[in-house]
N, C-alpha and C positions, 0 to 999 in steps of 0.2 A: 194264273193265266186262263185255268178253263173256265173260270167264270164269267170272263169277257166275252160279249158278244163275237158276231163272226168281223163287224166292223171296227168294233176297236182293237181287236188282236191285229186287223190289216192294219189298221193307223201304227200300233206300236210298231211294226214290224217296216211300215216304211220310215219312220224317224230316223234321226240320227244316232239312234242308239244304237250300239253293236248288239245288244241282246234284245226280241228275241230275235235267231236271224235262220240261217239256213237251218242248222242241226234241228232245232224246233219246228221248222218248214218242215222237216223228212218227218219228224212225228205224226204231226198233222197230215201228212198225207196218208202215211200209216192206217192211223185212225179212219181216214174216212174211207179208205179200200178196205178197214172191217165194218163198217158202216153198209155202205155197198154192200157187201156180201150178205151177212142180216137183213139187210133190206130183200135182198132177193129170196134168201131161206123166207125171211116174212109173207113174201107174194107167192110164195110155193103150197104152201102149209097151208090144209083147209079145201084146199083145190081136187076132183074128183079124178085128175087128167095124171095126179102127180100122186097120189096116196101112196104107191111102193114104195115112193122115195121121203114117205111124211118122216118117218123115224129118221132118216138122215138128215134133212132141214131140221128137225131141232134142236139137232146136234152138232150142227152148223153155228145156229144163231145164237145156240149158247156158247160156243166158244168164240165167235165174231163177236157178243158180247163183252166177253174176258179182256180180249186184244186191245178193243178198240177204250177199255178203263185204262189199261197198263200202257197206252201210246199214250191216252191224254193228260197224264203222270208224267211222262216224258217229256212233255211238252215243255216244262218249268222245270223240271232236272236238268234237261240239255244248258237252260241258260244258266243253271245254278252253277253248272259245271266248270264253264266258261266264266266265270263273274272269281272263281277261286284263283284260275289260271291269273287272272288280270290282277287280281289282290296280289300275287304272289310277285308279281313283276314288278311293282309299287312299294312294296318289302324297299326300306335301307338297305344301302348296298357302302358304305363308308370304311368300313373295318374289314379284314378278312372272316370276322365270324360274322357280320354281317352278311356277307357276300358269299361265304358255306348256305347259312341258315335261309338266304332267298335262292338260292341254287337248287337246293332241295328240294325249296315248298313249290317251284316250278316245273320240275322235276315228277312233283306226284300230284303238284295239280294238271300237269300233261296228260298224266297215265288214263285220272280221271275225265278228264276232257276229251278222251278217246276211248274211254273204257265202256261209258255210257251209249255214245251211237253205234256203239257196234251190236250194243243190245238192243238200239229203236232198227236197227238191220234186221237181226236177228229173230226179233219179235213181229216186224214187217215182213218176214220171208215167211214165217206160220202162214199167212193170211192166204198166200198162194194156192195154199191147198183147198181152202174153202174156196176161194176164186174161180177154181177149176171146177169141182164140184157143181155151180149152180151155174157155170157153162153149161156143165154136160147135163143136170139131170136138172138144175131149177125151171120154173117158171119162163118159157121160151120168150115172150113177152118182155122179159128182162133181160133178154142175154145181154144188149148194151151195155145196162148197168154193170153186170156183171164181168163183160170184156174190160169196163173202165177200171171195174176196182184192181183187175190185174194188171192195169196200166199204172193206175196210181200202186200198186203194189212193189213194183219195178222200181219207181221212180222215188219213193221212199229208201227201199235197200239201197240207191245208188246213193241217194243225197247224203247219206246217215255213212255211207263210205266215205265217201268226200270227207266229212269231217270227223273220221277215224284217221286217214291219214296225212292231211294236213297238221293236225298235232302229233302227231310220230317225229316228225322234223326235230321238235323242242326237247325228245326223250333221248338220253345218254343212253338207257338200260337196251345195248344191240339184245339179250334174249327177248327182252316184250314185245321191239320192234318189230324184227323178225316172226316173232308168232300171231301177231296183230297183224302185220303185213299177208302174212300166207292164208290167216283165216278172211281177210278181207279181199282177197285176190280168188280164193276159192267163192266167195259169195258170189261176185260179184258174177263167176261165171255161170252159176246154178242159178242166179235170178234169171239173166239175159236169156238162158236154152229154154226156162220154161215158161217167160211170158211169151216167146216165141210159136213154141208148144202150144200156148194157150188161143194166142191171134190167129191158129191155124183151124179151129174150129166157128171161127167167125165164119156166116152166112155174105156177108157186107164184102 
């Protein structure tokens, strides 16, 4: 999928197919809020107004770099993830060891299907801190850009939650759930305080 254009990833995503769909949406947004932030460590660097803060912009842009490879990896994992769930359910189900053996493979293709966006979360909530950063010290000229990536920043953590626990539903194992649940219940409150945080330095 990351070799499609920005137009054919929309086309797939608006067809009838169940994949790609949101969980892959939160990646991509991921991605492009480390996008953004690079972009602005980019506009900074080189600049006479900003040189105390050159050593930190490239320190920035190489790890906005990182993020934004390991979202767009996620991109196709998310659907991968979901494409096992849906195998699993299509499992025979006739015999009772039929109906064990697709029990299970549901069972842990859930886990996986929940396992994965909690890490395009995860790996979406890094980005925050570059976000902040070229608020505070980037290229003022960019702060827009910059305010968006911590918008799309937000909005990533949140979607990538959505579909952590939407598949928790389908998991029997109450310990995963539960620690799936608490770890995605604490995100979601440490995203919301600090794009907050972050909208408060807005000039706008």
């Amino acid at each position: 999928m990351k070799n499609m254009t920005l137009e054919q990833f929309a086309n797939v995503v608006a067809s009838n197919e169940p994949v790609p769909g949101g969980g892959s949406v939160a990646a991509v947004c991921g991605m492009l809020s480390a996008a953004l932030s690079e972009m602005v460590a980019n506009l900074t660097i080189g600049k006479k107004k900003y040189v105390e803060h050159e050593k930190e912009m490239f320190e920035i842009k190489e790890k906005a770099s990182q993020l934004k490879s390991k979202l767009m990896d996620y991109i196709e994992k998310d659907s991968n993830a979901y494409n096992t769930v849906m195998d699993a359910y299509r499992l025979p189900k006739e015999t009772p060891e039929e109906k064990e053996i697709r029990k299970l493979a549901i069972e842990e293709g859930s886990k996986l299907a929940a396992a994965i966006p909690l890490e395009v979360a995860y790996t979406s909530y890094e980005i925050m801190h570059l976000a902040e950063a070229v608020v505070l010290r980037g290229n003022s000229n960019a702060i827009t850009d910059a305010l968006v990536a911590a918008m799309l920043t937000r909005t990533a953590v949140l979607s990538a939650l959505l579909n952590v626990r939407v598949n928790l539903s389908s998991i029997s194992d109450e310990e995963f759930t539960v620690r799936y649940k608490e770890k995605s219940d604490l995100l979601e409150a440490k995203i919301l305080n600090y794009e907050k945080k972050i909208l408060e330095y807005s000039p706008f």
